[in-house]
C-alpha positions, -999 to 999 in steps of 0.1 A, spaced: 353 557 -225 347 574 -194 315 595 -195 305 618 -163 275 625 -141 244 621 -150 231 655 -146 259 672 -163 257 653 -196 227 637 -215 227 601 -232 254 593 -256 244 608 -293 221 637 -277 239 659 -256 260 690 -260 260 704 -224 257 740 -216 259 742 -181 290 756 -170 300 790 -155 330 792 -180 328 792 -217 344 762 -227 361 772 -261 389 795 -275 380 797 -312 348 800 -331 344 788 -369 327 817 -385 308 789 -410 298 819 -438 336 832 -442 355 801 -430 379 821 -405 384 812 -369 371 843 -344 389 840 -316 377 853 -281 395 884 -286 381 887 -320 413 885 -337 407 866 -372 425 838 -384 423 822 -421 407 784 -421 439 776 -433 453 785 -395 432 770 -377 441 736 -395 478 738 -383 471 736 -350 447 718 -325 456 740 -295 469 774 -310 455 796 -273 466 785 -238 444 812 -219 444 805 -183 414 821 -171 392 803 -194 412 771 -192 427 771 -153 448 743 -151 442 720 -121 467 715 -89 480 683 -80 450 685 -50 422 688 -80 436 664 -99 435 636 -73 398 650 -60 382 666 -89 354 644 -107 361 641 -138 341 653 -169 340 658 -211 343 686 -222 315 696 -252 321 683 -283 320 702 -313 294 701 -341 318 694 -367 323 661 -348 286 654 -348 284 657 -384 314 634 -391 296 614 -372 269 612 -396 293 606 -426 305 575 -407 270 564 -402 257 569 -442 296 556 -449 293 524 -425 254 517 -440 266 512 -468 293 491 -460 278 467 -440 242 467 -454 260 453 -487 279 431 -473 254 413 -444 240 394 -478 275 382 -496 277 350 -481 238 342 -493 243 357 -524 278 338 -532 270 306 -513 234 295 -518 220 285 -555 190 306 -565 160 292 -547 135 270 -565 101 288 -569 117 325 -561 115 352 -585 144 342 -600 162 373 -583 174 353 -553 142 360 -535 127 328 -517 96 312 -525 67 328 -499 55 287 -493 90 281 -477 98 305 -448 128 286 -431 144 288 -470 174 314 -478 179 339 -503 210 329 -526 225 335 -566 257 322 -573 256 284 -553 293 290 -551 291 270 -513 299 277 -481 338 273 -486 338 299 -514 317 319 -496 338 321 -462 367 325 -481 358 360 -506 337 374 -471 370 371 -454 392 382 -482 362 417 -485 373 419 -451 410 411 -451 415 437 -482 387 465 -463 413 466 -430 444 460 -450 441 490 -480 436 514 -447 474 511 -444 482 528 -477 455 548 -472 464 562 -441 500 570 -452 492 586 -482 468 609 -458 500 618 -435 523 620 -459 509 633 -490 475 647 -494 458 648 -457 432 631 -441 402 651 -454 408 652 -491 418 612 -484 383 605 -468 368 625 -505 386 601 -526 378 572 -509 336 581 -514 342 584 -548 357 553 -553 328 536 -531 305 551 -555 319 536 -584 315 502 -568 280 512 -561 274 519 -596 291 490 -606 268 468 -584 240 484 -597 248 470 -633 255 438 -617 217 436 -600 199 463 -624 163 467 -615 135 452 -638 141 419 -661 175 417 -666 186 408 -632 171 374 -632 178 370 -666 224 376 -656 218 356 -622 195 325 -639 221 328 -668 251 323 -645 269 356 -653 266 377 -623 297 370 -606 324 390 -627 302 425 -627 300 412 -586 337 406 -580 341 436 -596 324 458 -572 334 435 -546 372 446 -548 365 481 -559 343 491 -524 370 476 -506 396 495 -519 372 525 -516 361 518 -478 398 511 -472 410 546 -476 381 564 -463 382 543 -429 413 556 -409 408 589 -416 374 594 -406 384 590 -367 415 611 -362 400 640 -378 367 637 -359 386 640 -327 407 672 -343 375 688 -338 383 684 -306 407 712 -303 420 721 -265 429 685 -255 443 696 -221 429 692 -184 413 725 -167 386 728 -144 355 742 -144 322 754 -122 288 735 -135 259 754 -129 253 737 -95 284 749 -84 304 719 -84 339 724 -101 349 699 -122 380 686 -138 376 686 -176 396 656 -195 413 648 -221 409 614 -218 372 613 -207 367 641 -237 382 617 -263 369 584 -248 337 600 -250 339 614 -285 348 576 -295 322 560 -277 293 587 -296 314 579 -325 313 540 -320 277 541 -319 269 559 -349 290 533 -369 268 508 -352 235 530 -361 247 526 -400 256 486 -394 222 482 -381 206 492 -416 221 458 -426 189 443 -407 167 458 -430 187 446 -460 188 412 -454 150 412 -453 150 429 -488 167 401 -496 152 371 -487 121 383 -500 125 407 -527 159 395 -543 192 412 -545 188 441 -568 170 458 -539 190 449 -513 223 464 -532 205 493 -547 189 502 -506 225 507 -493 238 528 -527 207 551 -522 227 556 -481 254 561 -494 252 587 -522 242 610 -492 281 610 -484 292 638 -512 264 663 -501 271 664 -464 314 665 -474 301 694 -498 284 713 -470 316 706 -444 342 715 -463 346 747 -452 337 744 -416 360 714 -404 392 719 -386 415 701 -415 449 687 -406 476 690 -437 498 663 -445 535 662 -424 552 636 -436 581 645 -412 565 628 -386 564 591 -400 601 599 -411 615 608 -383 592 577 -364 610 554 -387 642 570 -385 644 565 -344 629 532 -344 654 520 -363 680 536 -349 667 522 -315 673 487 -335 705 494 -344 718 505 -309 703 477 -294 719 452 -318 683 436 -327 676 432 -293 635 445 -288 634 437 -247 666 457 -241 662 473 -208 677 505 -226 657 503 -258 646 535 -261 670 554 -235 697 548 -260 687 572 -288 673 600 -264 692 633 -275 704 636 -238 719 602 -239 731 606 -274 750 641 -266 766 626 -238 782 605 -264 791 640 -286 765 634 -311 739 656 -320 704 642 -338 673 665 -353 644 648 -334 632 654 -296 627 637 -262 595 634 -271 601 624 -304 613 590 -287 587 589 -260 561 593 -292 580 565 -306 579 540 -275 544 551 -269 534 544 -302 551 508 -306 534 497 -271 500 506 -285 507 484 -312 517 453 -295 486 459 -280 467 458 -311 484 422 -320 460 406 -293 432 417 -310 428 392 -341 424 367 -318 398 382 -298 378 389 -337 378 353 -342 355 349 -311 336 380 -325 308 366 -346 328 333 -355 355 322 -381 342 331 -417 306 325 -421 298 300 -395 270 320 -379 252 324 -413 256 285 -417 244 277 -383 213 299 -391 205 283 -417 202 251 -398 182 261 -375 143 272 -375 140 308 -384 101 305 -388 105 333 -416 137 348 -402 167 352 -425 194 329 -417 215 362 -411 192 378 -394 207 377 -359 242 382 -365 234 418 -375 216 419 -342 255 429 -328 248 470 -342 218 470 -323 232 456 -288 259 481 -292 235 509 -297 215 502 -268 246 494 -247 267 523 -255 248 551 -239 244 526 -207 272 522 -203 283 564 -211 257 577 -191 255 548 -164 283 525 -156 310 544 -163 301 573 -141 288 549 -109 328 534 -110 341 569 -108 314 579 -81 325 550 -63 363 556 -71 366 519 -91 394 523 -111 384 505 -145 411 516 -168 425 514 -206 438 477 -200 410 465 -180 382 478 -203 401 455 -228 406 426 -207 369 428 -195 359 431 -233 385 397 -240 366 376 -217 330 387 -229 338 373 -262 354 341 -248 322 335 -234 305 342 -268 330 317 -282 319 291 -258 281 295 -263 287 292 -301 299 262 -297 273 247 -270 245 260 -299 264 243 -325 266 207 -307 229 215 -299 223 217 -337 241 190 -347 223 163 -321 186 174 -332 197 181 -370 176 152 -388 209 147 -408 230 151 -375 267 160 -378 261 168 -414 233 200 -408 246 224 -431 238 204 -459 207 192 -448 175 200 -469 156 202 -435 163 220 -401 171 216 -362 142 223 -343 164 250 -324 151 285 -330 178 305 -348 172 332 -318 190 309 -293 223 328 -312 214 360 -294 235 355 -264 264 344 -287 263 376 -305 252 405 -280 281 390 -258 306 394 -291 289 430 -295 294 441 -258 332 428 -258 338 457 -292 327 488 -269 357 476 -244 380 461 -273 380 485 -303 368 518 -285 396 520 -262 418 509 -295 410 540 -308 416 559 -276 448 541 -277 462 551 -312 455 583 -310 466 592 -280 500 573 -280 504 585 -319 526 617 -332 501 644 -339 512 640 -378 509 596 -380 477 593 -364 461 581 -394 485 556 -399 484 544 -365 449 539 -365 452 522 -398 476 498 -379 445 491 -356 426 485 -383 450 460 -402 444 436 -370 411 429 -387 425 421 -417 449 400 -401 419 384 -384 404 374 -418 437 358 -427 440 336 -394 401 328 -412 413 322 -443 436 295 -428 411 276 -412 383 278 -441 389 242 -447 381 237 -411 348 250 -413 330 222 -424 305 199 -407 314 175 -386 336 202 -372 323 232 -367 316 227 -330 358 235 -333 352 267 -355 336 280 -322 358 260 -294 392 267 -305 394 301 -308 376 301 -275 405 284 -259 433 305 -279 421 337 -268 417 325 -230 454 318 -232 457 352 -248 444 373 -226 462 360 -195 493 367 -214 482 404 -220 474 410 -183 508 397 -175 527 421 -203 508 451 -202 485 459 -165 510 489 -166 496 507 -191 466 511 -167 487 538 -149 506 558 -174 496 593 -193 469 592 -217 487 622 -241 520 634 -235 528 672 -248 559 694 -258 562 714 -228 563 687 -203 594 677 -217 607 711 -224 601 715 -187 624 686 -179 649 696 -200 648 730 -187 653 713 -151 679 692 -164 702 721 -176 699 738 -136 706 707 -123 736 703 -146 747 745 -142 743 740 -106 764 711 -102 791 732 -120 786 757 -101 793 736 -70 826 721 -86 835 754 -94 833 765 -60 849 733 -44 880 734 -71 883 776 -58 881 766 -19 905 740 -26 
């Protein structure tokens, strides 16, 4: 997430910078023929330029830098393409949909309709601190199907994601999953029809099987678009090596991959935030106009999704499927298994199926040495990821305990749900801060804040949120007029409902360190051909979130809910001591690894070896 100086680079979401001496790419998409121009003006087909991410090494326009300007350079991002801007915007219309429909499932499955509404689960006007509801399913119900929408949104992106390797690619993958979405659109649109008939299916008890319906359907739909959207933004990206550069003020610079990418995610991160922040707007529709408009407000978003794929098609760097790559992954983790006998903290894991270790043994495999270091890489990324479901727990609460303890508290006309989709808005205003302001005064300063300690810094923002949720909750229970038995309660704390902003801009600042440098992470650490699936991994940690939430759903009922906030508190203190311990390391390592680094050190290998022949030669002929 690094970002550079501020007069080199603009606020995150605004800036493409111009001002260098050098041009700062190899390859231009000719938009109207769909052919690559190169500098030299050889043309390649579309087709080409999708093999590769780095088809051009051309020193004088990338110089690489020497050990000295690697150590004194500062260090910037390099531009980012305009195909990445518009992916960008596909997120956004993608993620407004997403969450705009489902910031008002737990009203609309847990809350009865509401006497004196208009009978489309809009409140009655006399009533502000009332909520918007339709099926009174209560709040157990309703925890449990918002954590299984989740559980089944982060879980699907596994198959998703390998069917995107292996099988069809990432682009077509991200088509399909729009269409489905749009079938659960239009499904939900029959569900909450505008005019008459919605009261008439919701006041009749019937609208929960066209609901369900759509319910299962968007998941499955938002499940295979969701890992591919990330890895082929950052394709756009296509010469993801270091070089320097001259700005126009005549400082040189070092360019970065990792600053590059870090940066791309953070823009990125934001934009999904942009399109979760249309949910605020929704659950107003809601509360006051019922919920035919507030599922009809995100359908109209996202039916802008097939127009702007239409117009990209041509002009995005597209990655065919190589299903080699998840083979061969498997085929040396395994084998890593094997050698070790079962054995995971074996000091000689991975060393034991390297090809150099393996030939001195007289047997010969098909993968590389960096095959395996892809392999190792990839598999420490992902024991990182197992901290994270933890962490989500403290992000927001267990289930739908911030909905419930906004509804027991004075809203004075707010929605009950209001602030919890306060968390887009936090990270839209804290993103470019820190991008354009933080990061850079560390690196001016020469603070060291790397991959492990973002995350770390990010664990122990949201154990703080977890605490304050819990403080707010005893709060509510001792001035509820029905005391440890609120959420029930036909009346309301005296609390105001905004008291849970520090809970959830704390949760919201903790994602830009937690999931940002995630994605950093899979990517990086990832074969070139499995980075879908890797970031699907990532992804799955939600969904294995929602199940640690689906276990405690029976927890999360009054008098207890002070413990829905507390406990996980506690369990992810313990957590992220534990991480520091295991994986500080990280910190230090390479961000990407590439082919000819290890072609090099085989190449230095085989002198070493021809010389030391050499030498016994020579002794065995003097002797």
């Amino acid at each position: 997430m690094a970002a550079n100086h501020v007069e080199a680079e603009n606020v995150v979401g605004l800036n493409v910078h111009h001002d260098v001496v050098e041009p700062t790419t190899v390859d231009v998409v000719d938009a109207e023929k769909g052919q690559v121009v190169a500098k030299d003006g050889v043309v390649a087909t579309q087709a080409d330029s999708v093999e590769s991410s780095s088809q051009v090494v051309d020193l004088e326009l990338y110089p690489p830098p020497t050990e000295e300007e690697r150590k004194t350079l500062r260090k910037v991002y390099d531009t980012v393409p305009w195909t990445a801007w518009t992916l960008c915007f596909v997120e956004l219309a993608e993620r407004a949909s997403y969450y705009g429909v489902k910031a008002v499932f737990n009203n609309f499955i847990q809350f009865p309709l509401p006497e004196g509404g208009n009978g489309a689960g809009a409140i009655d006007p006399s009533k502000p601190n009332s909520h918007a509801g339709a099926l009174g399913l209560g709040l157990q119900t309703a925890s449990a199907l918002t954590l299984l929408f989740t559980f089944l949104a982060y879980v699907i992106p596994i198959f998703g994601a390998w069917w995107a390797d292996t099988k069809i690619g990432r682009y077509p993958a991200i088509v399909v999953g729009v269409l489905i979405g749009g079938v659960a659109h239009v499904v939900m649109r029959i569900a909450e029809p505008v005019g008459g008939a919605a009261p008439a299916l919701l006041q009749a008890g019937k609208g929960a099987a066209p609901f369900l319906i759509s319910f299962f359907v968007l998941a499955i739909g938002a499940g295979i678009f969701k890992p591919n959207v990330a890895p082929t933004l950052i394709d756009q990206y296509q010469y993801q090596r270091e070089y320097t550069k001259v700005l126009k003020s005549g400082e040189k610079v070092l360019v970065d991959p990792e600053t590059t990418i870090s940066h791309i995610l953070l823009i990125f991160y934001a934009f999904v935030n942009v399109g979760a922040f249309f949910s605020i707007a929704v659950v107003y529709i809601e509360k006051y106009r019922g919920f035919w408009l507030a599922f009809l407000a995100p359908g109209i978003v996202y039916f802008v999704l097939p127009i702007l794929l239409a117009v990209m098609y041509k002009r995005l760097i597209r990655k065919p499927p190589v299903g080699s790559d998840l083979t061969r992954f498997a085929k040396i983790s395994l084998a890593a298994v094997k050698k070790s006998k079962g054995n995971f903290f074996a000091k000689d894991f991975w060393n034991n199926v390297k090809p150099a270790t393996l030939a001195e043994q007289g047997v010969v495999v098909s993968y590389s040495e960096k095959d395996v270091s892809d392999a190792e890489r990839t598999w420490q990324a992902v024991q990182i990821f197992l901290y994270i479901p933890v962490w989500n727990l403290n992000d927001g609460g267990v289930g739908s305990v911030q909905s419930n303890q906004g509804a027991a508290m004075t809203s004075n006309g707010a929605p009950n749900d209001l602030l919890n989709n306060f968390n887009p808005l936090t990270i839209i205003v804290v993103s470019p801060i820190m991008g354009e302001i933080v990061y850079p005064f560390l690196r001016k300063k020469g603070i060291k804040f790397g991959r492990i300690d973002r995350m770390l810094f990010g664990f122990f923002l949201a154990i703080i949120s977890g605490v304050i949720g819990a403080i707010v909750q005893y709060r509510v229970y001792e001035t509820s007029p029905c005391g440890y038995q609120a959420s029930t309660c036909d009346d309301v704390s005296p609390i105001s409902i905004w008291w849970q902003i520090p809970n959830v801009a704390l949760g919201a600042i903790s994602e830009i360190f937690v999931n940002v440098t995630a994605y950093e992470l899979a990517y990086a650490r990832a074969p070139e051909n499995m980075r879908a699936t890797v970031i699907a991994i990532f992804l799955f940690m939600t969904a294995l979130s929602s199940a640690l939430g689906e276990i405690l759903v029976p927890a999360i009922v009054d008098p207890t809910l002070i413990w829905a906030w507390a406990a996980p508190a506690i369990a992810l203190f313990v957590q992220t001591v534990i991480f520091w311990w295991r994986h500080r390391h990280v910190n230090d390592e390479v961000f990407m690894t590439y082919k000819e680094d290890f072609e090099s050190t085989a190449e230095d290998k085989k002198v070493e070896e021809t010389t030391a022949d050499e030498n016994k030669a020579d002794e065995k002929k003097e002797g």
